[in-house]
C-alpha positions in Angstrom: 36.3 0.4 36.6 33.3 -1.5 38.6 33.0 -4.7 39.7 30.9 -6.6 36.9 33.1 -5.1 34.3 35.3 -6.6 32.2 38.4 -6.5 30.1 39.1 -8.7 27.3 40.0 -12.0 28.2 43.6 -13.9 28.2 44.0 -16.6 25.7 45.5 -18.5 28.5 41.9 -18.7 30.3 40.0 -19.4 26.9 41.7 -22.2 25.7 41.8 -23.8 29.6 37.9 -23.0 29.2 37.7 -25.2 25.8 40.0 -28.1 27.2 37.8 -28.3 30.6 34.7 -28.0 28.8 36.2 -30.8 26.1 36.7 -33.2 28.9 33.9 -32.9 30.9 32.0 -33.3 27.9 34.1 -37.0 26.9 33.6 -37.8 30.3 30.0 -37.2 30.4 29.2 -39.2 26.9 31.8 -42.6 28.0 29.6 -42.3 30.9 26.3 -42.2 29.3 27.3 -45.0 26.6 28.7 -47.0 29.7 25.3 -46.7 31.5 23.2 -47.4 28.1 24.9 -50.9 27.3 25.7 -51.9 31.5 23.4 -55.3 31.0 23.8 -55.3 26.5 25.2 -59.4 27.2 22.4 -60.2 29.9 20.0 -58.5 27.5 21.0 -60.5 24.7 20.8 -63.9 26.3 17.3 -63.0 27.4 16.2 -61.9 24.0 18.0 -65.1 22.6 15.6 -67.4 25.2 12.2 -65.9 24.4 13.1 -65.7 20.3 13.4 -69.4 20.5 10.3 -69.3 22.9 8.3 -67.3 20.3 9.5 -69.1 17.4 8.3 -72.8 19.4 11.9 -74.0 20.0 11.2 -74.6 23.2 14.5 -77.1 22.9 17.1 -74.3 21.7 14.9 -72.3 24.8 15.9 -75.2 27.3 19.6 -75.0 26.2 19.8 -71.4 26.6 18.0 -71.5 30.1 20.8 -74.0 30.9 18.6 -75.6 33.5 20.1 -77.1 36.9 19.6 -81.4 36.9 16.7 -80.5 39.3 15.0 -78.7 36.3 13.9 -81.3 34.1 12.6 -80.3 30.6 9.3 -81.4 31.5 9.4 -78.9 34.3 10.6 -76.3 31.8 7.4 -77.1 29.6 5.1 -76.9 32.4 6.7 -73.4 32.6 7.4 -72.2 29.1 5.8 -75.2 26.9 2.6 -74.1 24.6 0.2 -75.0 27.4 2.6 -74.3 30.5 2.4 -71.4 33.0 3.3 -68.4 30.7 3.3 -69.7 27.7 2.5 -69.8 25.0 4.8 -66.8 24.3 4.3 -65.3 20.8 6.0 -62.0 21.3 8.2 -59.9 24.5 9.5 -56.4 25.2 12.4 -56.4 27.9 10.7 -53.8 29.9 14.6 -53.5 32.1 17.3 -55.0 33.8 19.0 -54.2 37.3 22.3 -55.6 39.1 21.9 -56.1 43.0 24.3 -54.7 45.7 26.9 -57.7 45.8 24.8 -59.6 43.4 26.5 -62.1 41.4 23.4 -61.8 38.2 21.0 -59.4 37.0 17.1 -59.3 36.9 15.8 -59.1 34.0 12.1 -58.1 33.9 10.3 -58.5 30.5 6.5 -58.5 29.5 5.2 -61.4 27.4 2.5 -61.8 25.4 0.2 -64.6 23.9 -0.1 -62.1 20.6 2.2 -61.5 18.2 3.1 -58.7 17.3 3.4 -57.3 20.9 -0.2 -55.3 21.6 -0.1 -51.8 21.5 -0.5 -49.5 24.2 -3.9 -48.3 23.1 -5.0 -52.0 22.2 -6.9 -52.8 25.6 -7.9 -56.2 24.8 -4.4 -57.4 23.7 -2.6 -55.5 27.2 -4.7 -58.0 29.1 -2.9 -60.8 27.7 0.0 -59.6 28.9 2.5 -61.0 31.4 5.6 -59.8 33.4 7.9 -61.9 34.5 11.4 -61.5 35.9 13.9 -63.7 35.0 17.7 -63.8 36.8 20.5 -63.7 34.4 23.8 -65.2 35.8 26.6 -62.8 34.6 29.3 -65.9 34.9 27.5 -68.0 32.1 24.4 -66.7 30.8 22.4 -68.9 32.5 18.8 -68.2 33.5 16.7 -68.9 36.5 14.1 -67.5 38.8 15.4 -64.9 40.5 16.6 -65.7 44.6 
């Protein structure tokens, strides 16, 4: 008998194979799932802000931002209002999110657009009108700023 060949194999080893191979599999996909949903609540608050945005609520937008006393809601217009900063904002895609080492919030970074719908990639005239801003997302409670 050589060395590359083989005998039949014990049922012991196959079904230690199968339960290995199970595991590593379960382990692999609640890993995968985890990392897919990691910033869903973050995500959601920012969609939340910029639907009101889109929609002209820019009052259910202020209570969502949950603004410092320092952030007046004239400040927030001169922002987010119809003739502030980046508005007006008719449509957004949350382009991703990412947690800092030791950081108590996420970034949020999401293009915004003065078209709706949201301009295609091949539509040059309507990427142009496009802006990206980052937004910080407070994990404790949802609230939204700049980020630091």
């Amino acid at each position: 008998m050589g060395l590359l060949d083989s005998t039949s194999e014990e049922p012991k080893s196959k079904l230690r194979r199968y339960i290995v191979t199970g595991v590593l599999f379960l382990v692999m996909g609640t890993g995968s799932i985890w990392w897919q949903f990691r910033f869903h609540t973050e995500k959601k608050t920012i969609e939340s802000f910029f639907t009101a945005l889109s929609s002209g609520n820019t009052e259910e937008a202020y209570r969502i931002w949950k603004a410092q006393p320092t952030y007046a809601y004239k400040d927030f217009l001169a922002d987010w209002g119809p003739a502030g900063y980046y508005g007006p904002v008719k449509s957004f895609q949350i382009v991703t999110a990412q947690r800092l080492k030791d950081a108590s919030g996420v970034i949020v970074v999401v293009s915004i657009s003065s078209q709706a719908p949201f301009p295609a990639s091949e539509d040059a005239a309507g990427r142009k009108t496009i802006k990206e801003v980052r937004l910080w997302v407070e994990r404790s409670d949802q609230s939204l700023s700049y980020p630091p």
